[in-house]
C-alpha positions as CSV (number, residue, x, y, z in Angstrom):
1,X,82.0,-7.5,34.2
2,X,79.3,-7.0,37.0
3,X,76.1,-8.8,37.3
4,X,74.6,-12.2,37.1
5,X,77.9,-13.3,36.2
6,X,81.4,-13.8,38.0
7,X,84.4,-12.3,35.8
8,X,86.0,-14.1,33.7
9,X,89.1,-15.5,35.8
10,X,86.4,-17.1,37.8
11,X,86.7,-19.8,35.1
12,X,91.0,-19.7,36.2
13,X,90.5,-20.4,40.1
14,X,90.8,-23.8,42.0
15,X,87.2,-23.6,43.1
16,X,86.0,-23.5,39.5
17,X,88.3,-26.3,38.0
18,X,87.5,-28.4,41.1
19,X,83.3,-27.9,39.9
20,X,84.6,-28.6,36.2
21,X,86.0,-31.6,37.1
22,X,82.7,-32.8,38.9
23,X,80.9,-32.3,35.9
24,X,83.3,-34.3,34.1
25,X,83.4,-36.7,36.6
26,X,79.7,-37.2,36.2
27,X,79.5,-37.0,32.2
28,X,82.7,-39.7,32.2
29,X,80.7,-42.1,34.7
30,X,77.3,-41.7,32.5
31,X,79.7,-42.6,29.4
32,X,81.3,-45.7,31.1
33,X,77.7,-46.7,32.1
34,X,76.6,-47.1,28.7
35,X,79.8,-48.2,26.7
36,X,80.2,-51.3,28.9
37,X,76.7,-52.6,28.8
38,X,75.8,-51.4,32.3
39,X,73.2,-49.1,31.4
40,X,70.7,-50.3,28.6
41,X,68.9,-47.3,26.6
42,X,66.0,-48.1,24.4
43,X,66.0,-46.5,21.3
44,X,62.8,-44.9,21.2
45,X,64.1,-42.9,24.6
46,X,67.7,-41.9,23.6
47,X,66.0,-38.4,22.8
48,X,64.7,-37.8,26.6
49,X,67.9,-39.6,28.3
50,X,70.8,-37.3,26.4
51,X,68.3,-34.1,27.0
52,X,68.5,-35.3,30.7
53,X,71.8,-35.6,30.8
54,X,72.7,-32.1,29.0
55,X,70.6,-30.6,31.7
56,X,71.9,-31.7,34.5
57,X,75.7,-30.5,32.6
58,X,74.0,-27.1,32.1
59,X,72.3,-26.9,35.8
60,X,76.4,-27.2,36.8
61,X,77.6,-24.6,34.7
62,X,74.8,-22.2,36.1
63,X,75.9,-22.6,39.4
64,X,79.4,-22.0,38.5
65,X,78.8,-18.6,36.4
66,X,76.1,-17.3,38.9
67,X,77.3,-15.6,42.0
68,X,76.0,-17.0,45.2
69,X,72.7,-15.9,45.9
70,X,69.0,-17.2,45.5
71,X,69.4,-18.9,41.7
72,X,72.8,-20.0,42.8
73,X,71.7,-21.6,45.7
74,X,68.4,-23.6,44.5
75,X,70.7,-25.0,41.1
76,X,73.5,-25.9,43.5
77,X,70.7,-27.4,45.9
78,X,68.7,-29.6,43.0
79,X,72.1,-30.7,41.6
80,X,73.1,-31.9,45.0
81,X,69.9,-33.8,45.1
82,X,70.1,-35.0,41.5
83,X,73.8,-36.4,42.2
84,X,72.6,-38.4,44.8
85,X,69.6,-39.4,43.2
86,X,72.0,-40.7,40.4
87,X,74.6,-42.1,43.1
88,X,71.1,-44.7,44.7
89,X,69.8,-45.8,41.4
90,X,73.8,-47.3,40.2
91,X,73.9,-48.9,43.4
92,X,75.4,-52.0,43.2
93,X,77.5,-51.1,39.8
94,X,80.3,-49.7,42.2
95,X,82.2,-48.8,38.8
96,X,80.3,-46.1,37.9
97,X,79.0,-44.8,41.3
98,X,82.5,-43.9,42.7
99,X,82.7,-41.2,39.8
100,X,78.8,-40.3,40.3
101,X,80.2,-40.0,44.4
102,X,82.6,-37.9,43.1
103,X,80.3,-35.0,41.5
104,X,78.4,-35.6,44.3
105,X,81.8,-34.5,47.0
106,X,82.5,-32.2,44.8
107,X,79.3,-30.6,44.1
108,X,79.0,-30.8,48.2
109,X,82.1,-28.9,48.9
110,X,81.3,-26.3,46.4
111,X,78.1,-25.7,48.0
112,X,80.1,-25.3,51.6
113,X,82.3,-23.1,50.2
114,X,79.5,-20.9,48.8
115,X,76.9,-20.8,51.6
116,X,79.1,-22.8,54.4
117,X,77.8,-25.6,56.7
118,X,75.4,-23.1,59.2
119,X,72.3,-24.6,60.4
120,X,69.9,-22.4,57.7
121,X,71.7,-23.7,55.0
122,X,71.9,-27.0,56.1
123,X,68.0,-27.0,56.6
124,X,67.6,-25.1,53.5
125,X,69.0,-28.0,51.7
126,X,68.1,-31.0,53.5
127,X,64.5,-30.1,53.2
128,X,64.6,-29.2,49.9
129,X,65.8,-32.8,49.7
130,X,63.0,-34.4,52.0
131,X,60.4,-32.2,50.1
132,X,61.3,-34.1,47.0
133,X,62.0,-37.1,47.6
134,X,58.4,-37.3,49.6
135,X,56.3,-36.1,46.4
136,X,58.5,-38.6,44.4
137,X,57.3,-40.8,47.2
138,X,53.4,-40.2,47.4
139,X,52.8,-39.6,43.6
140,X,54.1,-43.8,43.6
141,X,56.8,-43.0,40.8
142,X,59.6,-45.4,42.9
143,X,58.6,-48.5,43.5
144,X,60.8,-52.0,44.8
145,X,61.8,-54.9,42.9
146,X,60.8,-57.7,45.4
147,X,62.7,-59.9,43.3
148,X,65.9,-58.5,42.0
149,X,67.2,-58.3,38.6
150,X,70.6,-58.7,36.7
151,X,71.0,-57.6,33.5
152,X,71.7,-53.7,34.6
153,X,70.3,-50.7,34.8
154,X,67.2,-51.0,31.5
155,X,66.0,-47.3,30.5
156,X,62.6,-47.7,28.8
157,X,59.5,-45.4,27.7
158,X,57.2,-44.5,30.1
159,X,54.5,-46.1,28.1
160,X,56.2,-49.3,29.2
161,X,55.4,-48.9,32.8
162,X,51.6,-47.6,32.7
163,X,48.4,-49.0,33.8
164,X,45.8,-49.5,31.0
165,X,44.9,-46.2,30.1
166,X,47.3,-44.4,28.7
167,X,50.0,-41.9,29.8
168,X,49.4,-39.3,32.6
169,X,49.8,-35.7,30.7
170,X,52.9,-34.9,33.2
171,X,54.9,-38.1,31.7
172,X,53.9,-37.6,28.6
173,X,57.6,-38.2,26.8
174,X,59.2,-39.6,30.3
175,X,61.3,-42.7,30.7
176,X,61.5,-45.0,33.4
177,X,64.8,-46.9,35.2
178,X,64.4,-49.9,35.7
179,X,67.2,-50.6,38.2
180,X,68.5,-54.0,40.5
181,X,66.3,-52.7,43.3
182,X,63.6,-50.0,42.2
183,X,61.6,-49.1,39.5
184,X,61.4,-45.3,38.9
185,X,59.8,-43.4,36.7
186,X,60.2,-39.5,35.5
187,X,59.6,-36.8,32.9
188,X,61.1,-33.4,32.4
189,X,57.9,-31.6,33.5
190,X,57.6,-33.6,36.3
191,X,60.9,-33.1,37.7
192,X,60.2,-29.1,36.9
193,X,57.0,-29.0,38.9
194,X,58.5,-31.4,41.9
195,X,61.7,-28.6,42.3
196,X,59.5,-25.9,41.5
197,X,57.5,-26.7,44.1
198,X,60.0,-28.5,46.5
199,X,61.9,-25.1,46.3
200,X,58.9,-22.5,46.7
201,X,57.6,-25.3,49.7
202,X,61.2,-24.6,51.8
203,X,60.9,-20.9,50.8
204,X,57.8,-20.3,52.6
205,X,58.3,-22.7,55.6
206,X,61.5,-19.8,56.3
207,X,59.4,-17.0,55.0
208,X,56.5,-18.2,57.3
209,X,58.1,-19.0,60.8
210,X,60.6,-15.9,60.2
211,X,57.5,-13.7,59.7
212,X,55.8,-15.1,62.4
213,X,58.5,-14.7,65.1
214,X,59.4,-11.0,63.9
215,X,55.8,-9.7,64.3
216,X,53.5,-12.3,65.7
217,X,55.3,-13.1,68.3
218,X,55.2,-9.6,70.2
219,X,51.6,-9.4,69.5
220,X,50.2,-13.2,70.3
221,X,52.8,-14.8,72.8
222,X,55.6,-17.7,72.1
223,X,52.7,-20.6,72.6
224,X,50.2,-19.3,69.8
225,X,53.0,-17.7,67.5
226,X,54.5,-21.7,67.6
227,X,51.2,-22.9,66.7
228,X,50.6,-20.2,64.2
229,X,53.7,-21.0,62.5
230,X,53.2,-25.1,62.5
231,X,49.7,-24.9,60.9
232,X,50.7,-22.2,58.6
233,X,53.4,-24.9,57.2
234,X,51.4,-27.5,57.6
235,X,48.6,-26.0,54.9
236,X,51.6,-24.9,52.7
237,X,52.6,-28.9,52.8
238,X,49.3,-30.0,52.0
239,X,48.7,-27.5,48.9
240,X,52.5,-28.2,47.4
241,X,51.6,-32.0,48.4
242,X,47.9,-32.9,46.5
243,X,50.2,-31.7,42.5
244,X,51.9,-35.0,43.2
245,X,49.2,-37.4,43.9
246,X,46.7,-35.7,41.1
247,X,49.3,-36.4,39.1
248,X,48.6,-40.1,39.0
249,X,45.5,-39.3,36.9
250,X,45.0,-40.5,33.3
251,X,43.7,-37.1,32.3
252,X,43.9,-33.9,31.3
253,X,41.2,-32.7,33.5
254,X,43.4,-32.3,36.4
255,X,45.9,-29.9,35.0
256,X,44.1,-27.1,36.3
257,X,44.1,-28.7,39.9
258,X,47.6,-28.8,39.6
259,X,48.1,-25.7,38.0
260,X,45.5,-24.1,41.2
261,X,47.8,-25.5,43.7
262,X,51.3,-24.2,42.2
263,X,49.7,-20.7,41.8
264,X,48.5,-20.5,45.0
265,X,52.0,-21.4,46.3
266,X,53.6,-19.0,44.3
267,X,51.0,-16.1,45.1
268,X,52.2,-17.3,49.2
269,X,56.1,-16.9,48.3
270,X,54.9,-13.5,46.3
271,X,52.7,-11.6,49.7
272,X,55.4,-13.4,51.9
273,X,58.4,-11.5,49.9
274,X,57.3,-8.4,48.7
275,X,54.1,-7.3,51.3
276,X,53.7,-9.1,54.7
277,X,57.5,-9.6,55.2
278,X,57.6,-5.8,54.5
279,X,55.0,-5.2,57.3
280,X,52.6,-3.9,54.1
281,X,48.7,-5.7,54.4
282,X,46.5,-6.3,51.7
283,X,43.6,-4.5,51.2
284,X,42.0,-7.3,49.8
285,X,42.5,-9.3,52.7
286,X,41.3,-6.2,54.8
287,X,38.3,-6.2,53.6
288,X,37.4,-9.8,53.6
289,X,38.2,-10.6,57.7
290,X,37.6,-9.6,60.4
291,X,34.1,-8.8,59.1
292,X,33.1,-4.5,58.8
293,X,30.3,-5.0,56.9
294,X,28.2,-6.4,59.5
295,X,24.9,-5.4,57.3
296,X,26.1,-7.6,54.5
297,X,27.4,-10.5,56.3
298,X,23.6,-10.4,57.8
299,X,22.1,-10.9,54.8
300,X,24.6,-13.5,53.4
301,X,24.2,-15.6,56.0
302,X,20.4,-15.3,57.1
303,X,19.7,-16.4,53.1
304,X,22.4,-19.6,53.2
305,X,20.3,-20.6,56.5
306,X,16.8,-19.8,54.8
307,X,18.1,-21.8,51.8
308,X,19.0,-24.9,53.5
309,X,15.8,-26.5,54.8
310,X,14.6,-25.9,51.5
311,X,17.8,-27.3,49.1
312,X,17.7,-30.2,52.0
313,X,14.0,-31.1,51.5
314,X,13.8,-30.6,47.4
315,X,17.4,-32.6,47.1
316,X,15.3,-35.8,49.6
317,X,12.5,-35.4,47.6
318,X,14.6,-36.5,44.7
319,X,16.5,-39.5,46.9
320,X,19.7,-37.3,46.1
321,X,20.5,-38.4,49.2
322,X,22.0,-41.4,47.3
323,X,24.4,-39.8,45.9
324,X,27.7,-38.6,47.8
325,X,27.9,-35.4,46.1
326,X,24.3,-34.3,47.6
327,X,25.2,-36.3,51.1
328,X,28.9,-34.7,51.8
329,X,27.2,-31.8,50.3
330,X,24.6,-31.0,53.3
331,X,26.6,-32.5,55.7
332,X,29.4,-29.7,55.3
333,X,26.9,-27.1,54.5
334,X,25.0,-28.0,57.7
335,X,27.9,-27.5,59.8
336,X,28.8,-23.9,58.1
337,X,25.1,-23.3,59.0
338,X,25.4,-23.9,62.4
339,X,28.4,-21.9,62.6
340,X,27.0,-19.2,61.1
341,X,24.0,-19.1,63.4
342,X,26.5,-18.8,66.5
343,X,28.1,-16.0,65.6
344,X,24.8,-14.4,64.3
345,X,23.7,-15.1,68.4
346,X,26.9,-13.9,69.4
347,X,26.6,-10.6,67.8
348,X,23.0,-10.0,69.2
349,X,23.9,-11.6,72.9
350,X,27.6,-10.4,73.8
351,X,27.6,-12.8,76.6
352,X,27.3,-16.0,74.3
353,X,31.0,-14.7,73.1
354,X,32.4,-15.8,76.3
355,X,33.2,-19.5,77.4
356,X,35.9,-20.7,80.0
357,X,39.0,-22.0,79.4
358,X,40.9,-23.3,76.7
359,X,40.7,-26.9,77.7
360,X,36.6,-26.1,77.0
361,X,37.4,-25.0,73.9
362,X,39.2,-27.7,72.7
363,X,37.0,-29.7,74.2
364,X,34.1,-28.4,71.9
365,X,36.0,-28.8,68.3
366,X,36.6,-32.1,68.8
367,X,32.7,-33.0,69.7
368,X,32.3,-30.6,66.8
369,X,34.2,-32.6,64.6
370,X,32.8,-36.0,65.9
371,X,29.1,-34.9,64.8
372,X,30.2,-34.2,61.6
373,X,32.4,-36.6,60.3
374,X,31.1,-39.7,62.0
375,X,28.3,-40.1,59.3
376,X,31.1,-40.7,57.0
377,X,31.7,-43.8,58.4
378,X,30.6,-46.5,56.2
379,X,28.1,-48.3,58.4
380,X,26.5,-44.8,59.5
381,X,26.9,-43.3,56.0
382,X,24.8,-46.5,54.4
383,X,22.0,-45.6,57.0
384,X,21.8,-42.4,56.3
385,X,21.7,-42.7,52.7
386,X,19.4,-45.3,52.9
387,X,17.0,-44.1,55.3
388,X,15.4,-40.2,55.3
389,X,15.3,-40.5,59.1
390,X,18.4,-41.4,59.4
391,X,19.5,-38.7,56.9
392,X,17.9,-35.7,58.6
393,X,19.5,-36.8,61.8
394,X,22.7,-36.5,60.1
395,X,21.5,-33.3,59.1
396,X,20.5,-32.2,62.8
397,X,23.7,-33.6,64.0
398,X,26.2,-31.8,61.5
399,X,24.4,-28.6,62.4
400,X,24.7,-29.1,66.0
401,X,28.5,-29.9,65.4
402,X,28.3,-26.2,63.7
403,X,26.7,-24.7,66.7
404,X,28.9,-26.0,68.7
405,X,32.0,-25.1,66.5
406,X,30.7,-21.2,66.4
407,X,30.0,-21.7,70.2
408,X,34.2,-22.2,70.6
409,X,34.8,-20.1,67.9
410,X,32.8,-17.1,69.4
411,X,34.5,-17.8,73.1
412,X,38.4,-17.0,71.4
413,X,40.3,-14.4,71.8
414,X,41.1,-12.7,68.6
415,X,44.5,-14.4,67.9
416,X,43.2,-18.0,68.7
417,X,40.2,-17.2,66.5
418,X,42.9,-17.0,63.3
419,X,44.2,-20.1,64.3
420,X,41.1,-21.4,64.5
421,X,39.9,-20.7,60.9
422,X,43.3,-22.5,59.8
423,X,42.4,-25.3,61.6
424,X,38.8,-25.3,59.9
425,X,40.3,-24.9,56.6
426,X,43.4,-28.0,57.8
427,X,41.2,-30.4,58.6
428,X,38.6,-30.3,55.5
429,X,41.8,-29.9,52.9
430,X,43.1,-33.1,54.6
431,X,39.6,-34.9,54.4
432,X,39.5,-34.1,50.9
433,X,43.4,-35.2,49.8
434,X,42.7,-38.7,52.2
435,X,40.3,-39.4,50.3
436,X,41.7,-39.0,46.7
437,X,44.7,-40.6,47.4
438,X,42.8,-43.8,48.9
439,X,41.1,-44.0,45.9
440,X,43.4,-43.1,43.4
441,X,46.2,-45.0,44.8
442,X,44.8,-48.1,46.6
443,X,41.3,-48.0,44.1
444,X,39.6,-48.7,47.3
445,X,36.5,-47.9,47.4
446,X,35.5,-46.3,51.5
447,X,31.6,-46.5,50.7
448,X,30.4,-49.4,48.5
449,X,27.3,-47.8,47.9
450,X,28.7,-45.1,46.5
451,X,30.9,-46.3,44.5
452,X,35.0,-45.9,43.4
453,X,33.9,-43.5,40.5
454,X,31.5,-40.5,42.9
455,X,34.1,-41.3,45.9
456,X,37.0,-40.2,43.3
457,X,35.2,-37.1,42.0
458,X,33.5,-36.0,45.4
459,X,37.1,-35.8,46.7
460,X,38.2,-33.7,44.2
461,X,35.2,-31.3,43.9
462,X,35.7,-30.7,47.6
463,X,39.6,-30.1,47.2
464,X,38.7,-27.8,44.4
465,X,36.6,-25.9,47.3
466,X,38.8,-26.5,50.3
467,X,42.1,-25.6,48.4
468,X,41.4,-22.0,47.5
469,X,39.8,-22.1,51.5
470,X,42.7,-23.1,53.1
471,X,44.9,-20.9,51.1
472,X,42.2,-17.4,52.2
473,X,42.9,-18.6,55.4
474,X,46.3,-19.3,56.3
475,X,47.1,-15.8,54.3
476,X,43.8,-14.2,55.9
477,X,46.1,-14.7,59.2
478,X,49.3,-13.4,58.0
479,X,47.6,-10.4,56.4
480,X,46.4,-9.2,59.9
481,X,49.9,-9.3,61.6
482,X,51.0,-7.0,58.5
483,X,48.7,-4.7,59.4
484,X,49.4,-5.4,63.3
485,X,52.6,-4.1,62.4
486,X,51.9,-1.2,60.1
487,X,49.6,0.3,62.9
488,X,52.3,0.0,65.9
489,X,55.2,1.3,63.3
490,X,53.0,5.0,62.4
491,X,52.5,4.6,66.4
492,X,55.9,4.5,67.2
493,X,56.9,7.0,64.8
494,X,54.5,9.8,65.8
């Protein structure tokens, strides 16, 4: 019998009794739990705990019928996770933790003896670990009982641990432990998308800094292949992360957000795997950067910087300028002005491409940055909302952040122009998930005079723009080392 599956005598070595006996071990811990009183199960939730608990049995006899390899490893990894998960939530009810410590040794030692204890696998499975336990973290589904309680571990409905509202869609059906210490709360699609994700998150993090040191490296130098590889991670972390704080919404209307970001991570794992990894570029991403069409990008740009002093002026003549869309609106789209007006200079004047040192560089994205975001500090952002001068100074000011941004941007070399545009992409992803989670978590409201409501929807129209962004980028990048290496590959051949 070939395959998926290991022949049947598998089932007949120590190895395999030894993984039996864990799941045993954990079913015969579970049972002890709730015959003595320990664990208390609602009875509108005995559905959703026993499905639970036959999952996790199944997830162990997957890993013992699959041979070692990709499935085998991310089961073995989440039921690793899941053991010790289970192992801190019967803490102090020592009686049934040893035998949930137990599965947990065993499931460890199986895991060593499939993969054994080198430094990937380790990382592989630690940060799978880390990765979930942080969106557990940030999406607030543990929190701490301040004041302890004794009557055991209570599993109750979700709908018993909501705010006014109702019940987000992703917990729809979930139950929540209500443990001595913590207070956690979980559904079956939520768990999916938090290892889905935690899994395809670890995957490209190896993908990425593999890729990058195989055929970045030669081309761009240790220094800016190291950079390369951190901010390429670093936008990965931010679209896997922004699923778990959207999911704290009461409503539907985010599931495509959420369903945005785990595409895009799986379209990453997808060009890592099959095309870039392979040394094959897209033509789609070809064709997008660096620019060819140098007649089209003209025209594009020359009408977005004709358009602006008009949309600017019609949108004041209205007093739009009290409202945040219309404010963060023209304050982003005057800095992409500015920075498309550089490079239009650069292009006519060759000379303007060209600016000393890197420490000038830098030295210009932060002012950059500075002219642009300060007006969203609340005491400038109420006097430019308030006042027209003050609000076509922001204007001026956001635009001469852009200038200055294209300035730098113009002055890099090729390689530290793609880190650049990853950069760009970081920093207004990260504006836009700061914001959400401040007023989505804390209900803290940055600008009174907008309000909680406009602050709460600007940040996701903006994520719903700067998501898709970040992801062009950061792939934008990795598509041109492809390419990179298809060209010197033909070159070496011939």
């Amino acid at each position: 019998m070939s395959g998926e599956f290991h022949p049947l005598n598998r089932f007949l070595s120590h190895s395999a009794l030894l993984q039996i006996a864990g799941i045993l071990s954990f079913l015969f811990g579970t049972w002890t739990a709730y015959a003595s009183g320990i664990v208390i199960v609602d009875y509108n939730v005995y559905l959703q705990f026993f499905a639970m608990i036959l999952l996790a049995v199944m997830l162990g006899l997957m890993f013992l019928v699959t041979k070692p390899g990709g499935f085998n490893f991310t089961v073995g990894a989440l039921l690793i996770i899941f053991y010790s998960f289970l192992l801190f939530l019967s803490i102090p009810y020592f009686r049934i933790s040893i035998f949930f410590l137990l599965s947990l040794l065993i499931m460890l030692k199986s895991y060593l003896s499939n993969y054994g204890a080198d430094k990937a696998s380790s990382l592989r499975l630690i940060g799978i670990g880390l990765a979930i336990l942080s969106m557990i973290l940030i999406s607030g589904l543990i929190r701490f009982n301040y004041v302890p309680q004794g009557i055991g571990l209570l599993v109750a409905s979700i709908a018993d641990d909501v705010i006014t509202g109702g019940t987000p869609p992703l917990f729809l059906g979930g139950v929540v432990f209500f443990t001595r210490y913590i207070v956690f709360s979980v559904s079956i699609q939520s768990l999916a998308m938090f290892s889905l994700l935690s899994v395809l998150l670890v995957q490209n993090y190896f993908l990425i800094i593999s890729y990058v040191r195989m055929r970045a490296k030669a081309a761009i130098g240790g220094q800016l292949s190291g950079a390369l590889s951190a901010l390429s991670c670093q936008c990965e972390s931010i679209t896997a992360a922004f699923p778990s704080i959207i999911s704290l919404v009461l409503s539907i209307a985010v599931i495509p957000l959420i369903l945005e970001s785990i595409i895009l991570v799986l379209l990453t794992n997808y060009l890592l795997r099959l095309k870039f990894m392979k040394g094959v570029s897209v033509g789609f991403f070809d064709r997008i950067w660096p620019v060819r069409n140098k007649r089209g990008f003209l025209f594009w740009s020359s009408l977005l910087i004709l358009a602006m002093p008009l949309i600017e002026t019609y949108g004041v003549y209205l007093h739009l300028e009290n409202s945040l869309y219309f404010f963060g609106g023209i304050n982003f789209l005057m800095l992409f002005t500015g920075i498309l007006i550089s490079l239009l200079i650069s292009e006519f004047f060759p000379r303007f491409r060209h600016f000393p040192g890197k420490y000038g560089v830098t030295g210009l994205v932060l002012i950059s940055s500075t002219l642009m975001f300060m007006w969203f500090y609340p005491p400038l952002t109420i006097l430019a909302s308030g006042d027209g001068a003050y609000f076509a100074l922001m204007s001026i000011s956001s635009f001469a952040g852009g200038m200055i941004s294209g300035i730098a941007y113009s002055g890099l070399s090729d390689n530290s122009k793609k880190l650049f545009l990853e950069f760009l992409s970081m920093m207004l992803a990260m504006f836009a998930i700061i914001v959400f989670y401040v007023s989505i978590l804390f209900s803290y409201s940055i600008w009174n005079n907008f309000g909680l409501a406009q602050q709460t929807l600007f940040s996701l129209i903006m994520w719903i723009f700067a998501l898709p962004f970040m992801w062009l980028t950061t792939n934008l990048v990795l598509n041109s080392y492809a390419k990179h290496t298809e060209v010197d590959s033909l070159g070496t051949s011939v």
